[in-house]
N, C-alpha and C positions, 0 to 999 in steps of 0.2 A: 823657819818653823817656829812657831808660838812655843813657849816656854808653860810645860804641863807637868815638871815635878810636883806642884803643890796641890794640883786634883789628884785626889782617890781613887773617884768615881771613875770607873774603865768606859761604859757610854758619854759621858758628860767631856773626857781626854777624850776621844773621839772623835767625835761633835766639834769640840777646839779644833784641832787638829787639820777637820775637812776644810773647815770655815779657813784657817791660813792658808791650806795650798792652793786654795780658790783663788781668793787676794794675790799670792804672791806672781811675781813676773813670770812669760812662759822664758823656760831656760834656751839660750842660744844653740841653732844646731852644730854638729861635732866640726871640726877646723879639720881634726886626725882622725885613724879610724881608731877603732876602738881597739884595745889589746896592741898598740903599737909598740908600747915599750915593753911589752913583752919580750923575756930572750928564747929565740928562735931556739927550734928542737933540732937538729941536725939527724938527717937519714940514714938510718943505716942500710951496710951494703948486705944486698942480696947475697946467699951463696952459704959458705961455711961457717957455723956459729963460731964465738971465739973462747968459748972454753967448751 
């Protein structure tokens, strides 16, 4: 991403901004799924609450 702390202007950072993502490489697709290292939610058990 183009470096746009030094414009003010909010259209003009913009406008940068489209123009880099244009340019830049498309990103490779995922290897993993997404949310992999997420840590799993464990089920609880149906039935009686426990308080």
């Amino acid at each position: 991403m183009a470096n746009t702390k030094s414009t003010t202007d909010k259209a003009e950072r913009k406008k940068i901004k489209r123009t880099a993502r244009k340019k830049a490489a498309p990103k490779a697709k995922r290897t993993t799924p997404r949310g992999s290292l997420k840590k799993k939610v464990k089920k609880l058990v149906r039935g009686q609450s426990k308080r």
